[in-house]
VOPAGU-2260 file (C-alpha; in pm, 1 decimal, decimal comma):
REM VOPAGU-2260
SITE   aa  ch    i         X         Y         Z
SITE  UNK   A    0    8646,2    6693,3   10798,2
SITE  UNK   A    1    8403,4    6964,8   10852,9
SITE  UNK   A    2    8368,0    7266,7   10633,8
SITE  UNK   A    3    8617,6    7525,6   10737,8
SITE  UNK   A    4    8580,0    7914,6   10744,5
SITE  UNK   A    5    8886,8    8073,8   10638,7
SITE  UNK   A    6    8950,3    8440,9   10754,5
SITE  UNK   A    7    9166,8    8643,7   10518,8
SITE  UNK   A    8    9279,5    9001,8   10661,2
SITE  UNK   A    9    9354,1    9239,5   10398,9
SITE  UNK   A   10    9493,2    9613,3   10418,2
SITE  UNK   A   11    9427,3    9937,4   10166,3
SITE  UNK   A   12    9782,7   10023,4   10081,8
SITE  UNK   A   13    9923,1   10282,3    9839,7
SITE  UNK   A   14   10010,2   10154,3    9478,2
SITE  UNK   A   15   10347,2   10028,9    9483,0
SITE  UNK   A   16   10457,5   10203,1    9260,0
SITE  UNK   A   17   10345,9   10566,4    9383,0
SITE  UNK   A   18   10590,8   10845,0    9441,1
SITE  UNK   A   19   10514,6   10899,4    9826,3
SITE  UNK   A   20   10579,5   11249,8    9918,3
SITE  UNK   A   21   10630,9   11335,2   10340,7
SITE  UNK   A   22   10312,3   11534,4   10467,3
SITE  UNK   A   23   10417,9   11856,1   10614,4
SITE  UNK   A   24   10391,8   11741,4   10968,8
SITE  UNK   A   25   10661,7   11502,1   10867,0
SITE  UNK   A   26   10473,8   11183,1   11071,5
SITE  UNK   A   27   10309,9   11095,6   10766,9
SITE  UNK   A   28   10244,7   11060,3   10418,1
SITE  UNK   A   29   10110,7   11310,7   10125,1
SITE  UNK   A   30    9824,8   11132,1   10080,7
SITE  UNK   A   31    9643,5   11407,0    9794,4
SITE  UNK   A   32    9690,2   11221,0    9496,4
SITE  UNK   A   33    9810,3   10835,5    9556,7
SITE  UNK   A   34    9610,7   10531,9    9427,1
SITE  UNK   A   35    9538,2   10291,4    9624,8
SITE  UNK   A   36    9548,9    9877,6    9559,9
SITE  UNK   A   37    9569,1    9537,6    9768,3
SITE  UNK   A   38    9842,1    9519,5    9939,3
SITE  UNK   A   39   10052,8    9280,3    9724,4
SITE  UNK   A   40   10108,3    9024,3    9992,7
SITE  UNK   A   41    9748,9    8961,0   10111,3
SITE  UNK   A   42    9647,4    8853,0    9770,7
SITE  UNK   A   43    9917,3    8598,7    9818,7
SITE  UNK   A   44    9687,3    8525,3   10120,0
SITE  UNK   A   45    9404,5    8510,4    9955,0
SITE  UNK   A   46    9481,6    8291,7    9668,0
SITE  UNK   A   47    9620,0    8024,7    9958,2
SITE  UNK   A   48    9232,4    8036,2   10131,4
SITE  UNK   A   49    9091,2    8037,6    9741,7
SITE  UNK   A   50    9275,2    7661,0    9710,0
SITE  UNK   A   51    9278,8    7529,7   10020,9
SITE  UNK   A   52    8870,9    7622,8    9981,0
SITE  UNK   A   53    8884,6    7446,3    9617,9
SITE  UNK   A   54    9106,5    7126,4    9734,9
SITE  UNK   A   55    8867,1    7095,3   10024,5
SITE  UNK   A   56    8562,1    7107,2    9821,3
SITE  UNK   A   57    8368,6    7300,1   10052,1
SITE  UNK   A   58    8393,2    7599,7   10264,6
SITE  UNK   A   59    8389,6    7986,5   10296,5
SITE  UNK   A   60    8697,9    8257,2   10229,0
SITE  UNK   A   61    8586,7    8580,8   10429,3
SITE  UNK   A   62    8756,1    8895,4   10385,6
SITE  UNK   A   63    8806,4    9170,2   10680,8
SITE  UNK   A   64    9000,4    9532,6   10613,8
SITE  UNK   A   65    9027,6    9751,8   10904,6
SITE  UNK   A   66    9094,7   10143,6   10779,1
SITE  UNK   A   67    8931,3   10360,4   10597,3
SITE  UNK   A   68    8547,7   10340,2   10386,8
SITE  UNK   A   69    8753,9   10369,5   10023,0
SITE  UNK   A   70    8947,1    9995,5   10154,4
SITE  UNK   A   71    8568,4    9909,5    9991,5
SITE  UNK   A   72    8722,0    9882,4    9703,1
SITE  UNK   A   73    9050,2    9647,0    9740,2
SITE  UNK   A   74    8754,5    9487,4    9947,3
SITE  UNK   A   75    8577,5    9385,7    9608,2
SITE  UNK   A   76    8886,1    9319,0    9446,4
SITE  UNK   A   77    8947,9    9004,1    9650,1
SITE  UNK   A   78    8569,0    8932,9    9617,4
SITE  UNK   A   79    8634,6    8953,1    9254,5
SITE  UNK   A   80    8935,1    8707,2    9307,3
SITE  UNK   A   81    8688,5    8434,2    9452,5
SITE  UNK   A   82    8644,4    8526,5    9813,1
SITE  UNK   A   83    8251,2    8438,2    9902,2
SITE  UNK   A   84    8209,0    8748,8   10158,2
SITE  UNK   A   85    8404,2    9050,2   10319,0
SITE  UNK   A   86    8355,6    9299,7   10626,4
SITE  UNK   A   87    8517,0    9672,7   10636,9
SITE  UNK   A   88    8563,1    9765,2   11018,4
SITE  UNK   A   89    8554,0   10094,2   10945,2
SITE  UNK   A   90    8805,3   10357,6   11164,5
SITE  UNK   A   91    9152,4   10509,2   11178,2
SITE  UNK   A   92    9391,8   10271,3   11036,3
SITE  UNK   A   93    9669,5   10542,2   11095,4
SITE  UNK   A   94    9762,3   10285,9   11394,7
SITE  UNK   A   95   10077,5   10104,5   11492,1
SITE  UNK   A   96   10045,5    9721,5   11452,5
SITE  UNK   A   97    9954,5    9648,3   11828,4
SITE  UNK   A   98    9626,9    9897,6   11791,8
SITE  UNK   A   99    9530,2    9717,3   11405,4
SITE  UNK   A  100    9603,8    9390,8   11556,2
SITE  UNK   A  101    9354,9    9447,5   11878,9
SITE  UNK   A  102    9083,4    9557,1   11640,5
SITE  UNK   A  103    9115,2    9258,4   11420,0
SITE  UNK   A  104    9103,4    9039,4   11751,9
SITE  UNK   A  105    8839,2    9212,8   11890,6
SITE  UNK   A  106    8602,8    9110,6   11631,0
SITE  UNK   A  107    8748,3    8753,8   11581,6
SITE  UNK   A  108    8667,5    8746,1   11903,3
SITE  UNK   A  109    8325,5    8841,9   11877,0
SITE  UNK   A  110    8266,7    8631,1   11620,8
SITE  UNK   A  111    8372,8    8311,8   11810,9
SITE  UNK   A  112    8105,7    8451,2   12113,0
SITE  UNK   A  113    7834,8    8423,5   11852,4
SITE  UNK   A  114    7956,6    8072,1   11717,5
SITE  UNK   A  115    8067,5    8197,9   11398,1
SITE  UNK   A  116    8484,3    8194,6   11440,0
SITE  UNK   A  117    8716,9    8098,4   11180,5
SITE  UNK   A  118    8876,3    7822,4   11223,9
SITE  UNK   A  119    9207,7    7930,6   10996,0
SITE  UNK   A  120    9302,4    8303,6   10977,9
SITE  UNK   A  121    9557,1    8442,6   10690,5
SITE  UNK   A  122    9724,5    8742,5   10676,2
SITE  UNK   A  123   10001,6    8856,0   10423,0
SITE  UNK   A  124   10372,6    8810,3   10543,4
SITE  UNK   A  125   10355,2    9202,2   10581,2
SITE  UNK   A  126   10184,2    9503,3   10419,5
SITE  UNK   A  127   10347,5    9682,9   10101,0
SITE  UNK   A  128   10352,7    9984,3   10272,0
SITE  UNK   A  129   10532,2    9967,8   10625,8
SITE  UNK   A  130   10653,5    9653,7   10610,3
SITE  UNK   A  131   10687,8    9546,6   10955,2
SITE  UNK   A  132   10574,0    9166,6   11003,4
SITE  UNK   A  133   10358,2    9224,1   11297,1
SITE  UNK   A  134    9989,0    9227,6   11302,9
SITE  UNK   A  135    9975,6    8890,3   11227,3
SITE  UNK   A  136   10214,8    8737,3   11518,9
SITE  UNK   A  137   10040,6    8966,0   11732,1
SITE  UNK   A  138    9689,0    8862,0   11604,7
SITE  UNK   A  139    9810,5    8524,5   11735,5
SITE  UNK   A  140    9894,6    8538,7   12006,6
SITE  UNK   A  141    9596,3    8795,0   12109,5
SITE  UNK   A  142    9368,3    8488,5   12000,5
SITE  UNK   A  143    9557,6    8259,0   12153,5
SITE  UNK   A  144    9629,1    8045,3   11851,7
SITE  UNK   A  145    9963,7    7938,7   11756,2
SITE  UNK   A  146   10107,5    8182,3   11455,3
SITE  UNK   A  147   10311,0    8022,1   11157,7
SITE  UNK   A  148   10518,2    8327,1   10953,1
SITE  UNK   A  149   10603,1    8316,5   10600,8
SITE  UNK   A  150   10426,4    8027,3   10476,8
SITE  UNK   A  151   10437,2    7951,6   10116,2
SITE  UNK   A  152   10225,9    7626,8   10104,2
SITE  UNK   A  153    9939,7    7489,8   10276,3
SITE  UNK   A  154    9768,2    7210,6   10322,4
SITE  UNK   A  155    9493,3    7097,0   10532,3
SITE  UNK   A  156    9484,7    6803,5   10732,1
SITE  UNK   A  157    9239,1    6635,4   11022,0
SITE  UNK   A  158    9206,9    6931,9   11265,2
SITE  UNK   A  159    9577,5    7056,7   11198,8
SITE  UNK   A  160    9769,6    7261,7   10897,3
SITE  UNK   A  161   10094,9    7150,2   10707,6
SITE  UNK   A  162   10292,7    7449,0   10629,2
SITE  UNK   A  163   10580,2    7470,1   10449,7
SITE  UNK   A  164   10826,4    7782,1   10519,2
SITE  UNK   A  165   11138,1    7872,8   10338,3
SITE  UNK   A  166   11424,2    7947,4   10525,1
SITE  UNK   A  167   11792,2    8071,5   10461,5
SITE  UNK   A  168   11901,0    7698,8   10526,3
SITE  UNK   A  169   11603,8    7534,2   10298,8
SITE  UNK   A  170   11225,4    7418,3   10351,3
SITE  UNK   A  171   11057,1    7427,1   10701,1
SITE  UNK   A  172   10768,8    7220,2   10752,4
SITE  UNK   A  173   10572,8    7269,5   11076,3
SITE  UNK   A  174   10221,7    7149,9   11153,8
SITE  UNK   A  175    9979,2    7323,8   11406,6
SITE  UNK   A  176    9612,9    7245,0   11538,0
SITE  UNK   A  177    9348,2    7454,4   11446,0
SITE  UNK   A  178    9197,8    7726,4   11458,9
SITE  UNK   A  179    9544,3    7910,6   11383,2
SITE  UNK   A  180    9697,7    8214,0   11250,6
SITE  UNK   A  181    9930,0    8221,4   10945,1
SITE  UNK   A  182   10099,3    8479,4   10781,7
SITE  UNK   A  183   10152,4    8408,2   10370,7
SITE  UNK   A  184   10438,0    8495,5   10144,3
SITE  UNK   A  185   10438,7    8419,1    9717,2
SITE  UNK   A  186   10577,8    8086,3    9735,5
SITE  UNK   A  187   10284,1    7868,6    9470,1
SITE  UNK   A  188   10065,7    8131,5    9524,9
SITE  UNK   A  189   10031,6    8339,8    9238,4
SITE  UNK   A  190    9750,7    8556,4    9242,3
SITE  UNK   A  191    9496,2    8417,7    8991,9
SITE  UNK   A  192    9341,4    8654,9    8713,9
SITE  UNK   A  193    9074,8    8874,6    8778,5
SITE  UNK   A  194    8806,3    8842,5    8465,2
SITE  UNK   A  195    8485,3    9039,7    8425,6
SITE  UNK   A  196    8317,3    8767,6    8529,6
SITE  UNK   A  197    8432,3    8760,4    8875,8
SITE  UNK   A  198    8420,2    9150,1    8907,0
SITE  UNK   A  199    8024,1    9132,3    8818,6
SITE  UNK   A  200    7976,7    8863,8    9073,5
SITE  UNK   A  201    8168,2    9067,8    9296,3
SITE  UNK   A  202    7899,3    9288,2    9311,1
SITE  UNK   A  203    7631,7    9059,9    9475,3
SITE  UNK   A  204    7873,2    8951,3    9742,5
SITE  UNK   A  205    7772,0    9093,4   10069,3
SITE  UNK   A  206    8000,6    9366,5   10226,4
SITE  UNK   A  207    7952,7    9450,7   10525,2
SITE  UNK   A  208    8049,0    9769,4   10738,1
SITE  UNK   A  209    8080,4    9822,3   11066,3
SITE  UNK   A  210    8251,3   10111,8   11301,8
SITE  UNK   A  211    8639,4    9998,2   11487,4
SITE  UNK   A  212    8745,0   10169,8   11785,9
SITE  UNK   A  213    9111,1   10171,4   11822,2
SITE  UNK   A  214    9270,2   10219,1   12124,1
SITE  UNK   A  215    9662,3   10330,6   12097,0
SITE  UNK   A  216    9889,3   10107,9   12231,2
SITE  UNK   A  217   10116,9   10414,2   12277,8
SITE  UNK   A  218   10367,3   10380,5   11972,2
SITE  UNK   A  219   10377,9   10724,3   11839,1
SITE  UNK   A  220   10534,7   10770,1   11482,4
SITE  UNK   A  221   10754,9   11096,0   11583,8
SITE  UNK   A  222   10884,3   11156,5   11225,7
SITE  UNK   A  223   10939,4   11015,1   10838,3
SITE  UNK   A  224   11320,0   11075,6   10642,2
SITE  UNK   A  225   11312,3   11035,2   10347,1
SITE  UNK   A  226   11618,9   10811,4   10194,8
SITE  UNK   A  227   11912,4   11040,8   10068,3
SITE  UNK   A  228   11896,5   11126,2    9698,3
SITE  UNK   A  229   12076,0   10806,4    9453,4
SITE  UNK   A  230   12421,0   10989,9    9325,4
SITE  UNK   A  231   12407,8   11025,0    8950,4
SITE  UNK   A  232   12559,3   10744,5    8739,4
SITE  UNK   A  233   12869,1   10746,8    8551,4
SITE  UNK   A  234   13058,9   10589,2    8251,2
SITE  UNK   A  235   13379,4   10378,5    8337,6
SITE  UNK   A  236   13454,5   10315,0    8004,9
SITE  UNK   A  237   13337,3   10064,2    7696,0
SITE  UNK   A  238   13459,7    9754,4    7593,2
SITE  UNK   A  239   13716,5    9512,1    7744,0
SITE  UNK   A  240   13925,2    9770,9    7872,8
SITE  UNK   A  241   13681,4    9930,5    8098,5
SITE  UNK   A  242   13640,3    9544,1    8330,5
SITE  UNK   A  243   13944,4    9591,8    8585,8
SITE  UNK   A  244   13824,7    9976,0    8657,1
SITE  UNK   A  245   13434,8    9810,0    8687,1
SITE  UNK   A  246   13546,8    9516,0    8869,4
SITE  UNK   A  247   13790,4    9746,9    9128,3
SITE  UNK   A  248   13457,0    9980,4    9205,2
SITE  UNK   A  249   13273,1    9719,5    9189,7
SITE  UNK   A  250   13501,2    9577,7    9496,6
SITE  UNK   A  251   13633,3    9938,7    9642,0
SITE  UNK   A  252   13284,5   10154,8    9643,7
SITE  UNK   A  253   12977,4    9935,8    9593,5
SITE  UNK   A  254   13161,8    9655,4    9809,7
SITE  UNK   A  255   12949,8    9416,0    9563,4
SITE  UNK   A  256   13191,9    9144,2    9513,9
């Protein structure tokens, strides 16, 4: 089997453990302030195209971001993670997932026209932040490729992928042709360490930038809520005597059991 260039989308999202704030136009987020990381879910991603690069012996992981110049930065992370090369499209990411997912086949596309396409192209199950499970089906079927979700193993094959998906009922296993899209979930993939060593060879890794035109697909985000305040906890007792009050709010209020 051939070397194989494996495509791994990533996305600039804010730490997940950030307090977000509603901006004052109420469409948005407060963004004065907020770290930014990886979202969660594409290093997932990336550690699948980091083996399925290893067990194959040979190959290339690419990264791509679309958003913002500062998504440099998660950029290198995954570099640092073992990832061979990356490419910022610069522009707007403040999209819906139709207008990200365009971009991102727009220059898959281009690619192919120049004889450089990626024969497998990962995605996370879904970004930390909005959480809606779309760019990548959408990516797919923009490409025409056929789209596996939630994958949590991989494995390569003669001109097809194995991909194992859990499902309320148990394992999934579905195999498609290449070139295809997946989207990746934790499953075996834990997110190997990042040492020094890899964050100094991130450095000499070529990044490259370019400029993304986005064209709205005409999803407008009217306006953010914010979820109602928690009510404040309260003591139903101590010892033994407090279980049949617990259990009965337990059953009556929370409807937990």
């Amino acid at each position: 089997m051939s070397e194989l260039d494996i495509a791994v989308c990533v996305k600039r999202v804010p730490a997940t453990d950030t307090r977000i704030r509603i901006a004052g136009s109420g469409a948005g987020i407060e963004t004065a302030g907020v770290k930014y990381i990886l979202s969660p879910y594409d290093e997932f991603a990336i550690e699948g195209a980091l083996r399925l690069r290893d067990a194959a012996g040979g190959g290339r992981v690419s990264l791509v971001s679309f958003g913002a110049a500062a998504a440099q930065e998660q950029l290198r992370t995954g570099l640092a993670m073992g990832a061979d090369s990356a490419t910022l499209l610069a522009g707007d990411s403040d999209v819906d997932a139709l207008a990200t997912a365009r971009v991102l086949a727009g220059w898959f596309s281009s690619l192919e026209e120049q004889g450089g396409a990626s024969g497998l192209i990962l995605l996370g199950v879904k970004a930390a932040d909005y959480d809606q499970q779309q760019v990548g089906p959408m990516l797919g079927v923009l490409l025409d490729r056929p789209c596996v979700t939630g994958v949590v193993e991989v494995e390569l094959r003669d001109g097809a992928v194995r991909c194992e998906r859990e499902t309320e009922t148990g394992v999934e296993v579905v195999e498609v042709e290449l070139p295809a899209v997946l989207t990746v979930t934790k499953g075996e993939y834990e997110p190997r360490f990042v040492s020094l060593r890899g964050i100094m060879a991130a450095r000499r890794k070529p990044l490259l930038t370019g400029e993304a035109e986005s064209a709205p697909s005409g999803a407008v985000v009217e306006r953010l809520i914010a979820p109602p305040a928690r009510p404040p906890g309260r003591v139903v007792g101590t010892g033994s005597e407090a279980v049949p009050e617990l259990v009965r709010l337990l059953r009556e209020e929370a409807h937990a059991i």
